[in-house]
C-alpha positions as CSV (number, residue, x, y, z in Angstrom):
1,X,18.5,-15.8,57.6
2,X,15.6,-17.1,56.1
3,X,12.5,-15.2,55.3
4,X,8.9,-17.5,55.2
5,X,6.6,-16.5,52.4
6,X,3.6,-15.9,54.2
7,X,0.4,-14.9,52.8
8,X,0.4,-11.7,53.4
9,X,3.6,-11.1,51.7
10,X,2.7,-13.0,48.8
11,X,-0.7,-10.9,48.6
12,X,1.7,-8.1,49.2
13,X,3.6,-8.9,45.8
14,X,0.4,-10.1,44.1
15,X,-0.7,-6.6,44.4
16,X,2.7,-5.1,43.7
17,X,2.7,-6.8,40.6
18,X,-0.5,-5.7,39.6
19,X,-0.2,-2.0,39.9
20,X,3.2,-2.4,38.1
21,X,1.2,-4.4,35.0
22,X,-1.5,-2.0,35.3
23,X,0.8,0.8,34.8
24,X,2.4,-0.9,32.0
25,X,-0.8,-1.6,30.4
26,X,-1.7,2.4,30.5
27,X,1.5,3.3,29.2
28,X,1.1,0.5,26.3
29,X,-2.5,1.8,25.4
30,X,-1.2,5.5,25.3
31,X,1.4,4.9,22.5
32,X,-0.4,2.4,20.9
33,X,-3.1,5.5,20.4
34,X,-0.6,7.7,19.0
35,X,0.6,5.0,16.8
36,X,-3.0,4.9,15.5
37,X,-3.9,9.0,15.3
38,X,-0.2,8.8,13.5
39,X,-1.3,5.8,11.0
40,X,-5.0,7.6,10.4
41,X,-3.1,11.0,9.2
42,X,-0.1,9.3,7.0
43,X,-3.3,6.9,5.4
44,X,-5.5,10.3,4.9
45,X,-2.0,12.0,3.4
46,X,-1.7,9.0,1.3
47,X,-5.3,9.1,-0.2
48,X,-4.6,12.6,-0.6
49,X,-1.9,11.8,-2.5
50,X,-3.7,10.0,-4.6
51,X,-6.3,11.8,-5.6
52,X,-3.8,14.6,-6.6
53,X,-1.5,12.3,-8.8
54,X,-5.3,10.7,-10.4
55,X,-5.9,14.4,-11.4
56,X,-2.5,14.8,-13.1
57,X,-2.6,11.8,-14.8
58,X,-6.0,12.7,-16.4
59,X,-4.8,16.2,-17.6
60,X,-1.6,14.3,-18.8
61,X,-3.9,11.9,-20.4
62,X,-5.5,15.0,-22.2
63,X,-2.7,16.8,-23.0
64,X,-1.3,13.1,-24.9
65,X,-5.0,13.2,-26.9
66,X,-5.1,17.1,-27.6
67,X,-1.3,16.4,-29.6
68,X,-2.4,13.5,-31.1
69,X,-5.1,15.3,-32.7
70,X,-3.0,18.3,-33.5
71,X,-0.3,15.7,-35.2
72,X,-3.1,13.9,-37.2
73,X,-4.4,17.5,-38.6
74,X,-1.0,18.1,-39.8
75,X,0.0,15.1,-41.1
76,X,-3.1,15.5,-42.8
77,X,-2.8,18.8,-44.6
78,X,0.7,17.7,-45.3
79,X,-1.0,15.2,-47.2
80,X,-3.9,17.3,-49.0
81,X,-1.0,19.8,-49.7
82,X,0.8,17.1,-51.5
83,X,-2.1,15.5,-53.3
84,X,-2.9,19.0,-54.5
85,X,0.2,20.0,-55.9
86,X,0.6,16.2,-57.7
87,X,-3.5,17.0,-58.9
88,X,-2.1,20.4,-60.2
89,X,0.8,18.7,-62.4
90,X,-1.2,16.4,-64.2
């Protein structure tokens, strides 16, 4: 048997379908926000991150220059100690 669409059944499913796509819509929207909170925290993490490793590279940085120094000192009394024994000799 045959059914006739009639208006009324086709407002009917008109509406159906709309509640259906609205609740879609609100479900869509909800985890789209929790993507985004989720995305905000891991980007504020990351800058976190990054401020942390900055600060470590600066100290290594200083560390690098405070043993440069110390090496050029000794290499440098190595070398008045030797100047000063040769100056002696002659």
């Amino acid at each position: 048997m045959r059914q006739s669409w009639t208006d009324d059944r086709l407002d009917d499913l008109s509406s159906l379908m709309n509640e259906r796509f609205d609740h879609v819509e609100a479900e869509m929207d909800q985890r789209f926000g929790r993507v985004e909170s989720e995305m905000r925290g891991l980007r504020t993490e990351m800058i976190d991150n990054n401020r942390e490793r900055a600060a470590e590279f600066i100290a290594l940085q200083r560390t690098i220059i405070h043993a440069g120094v110390a090496m050029f000192a000794g290499i440098m009394g190595v070398i008045a100690a030797i100047v000063g024994v040769v100056i002696t000799q002659l």
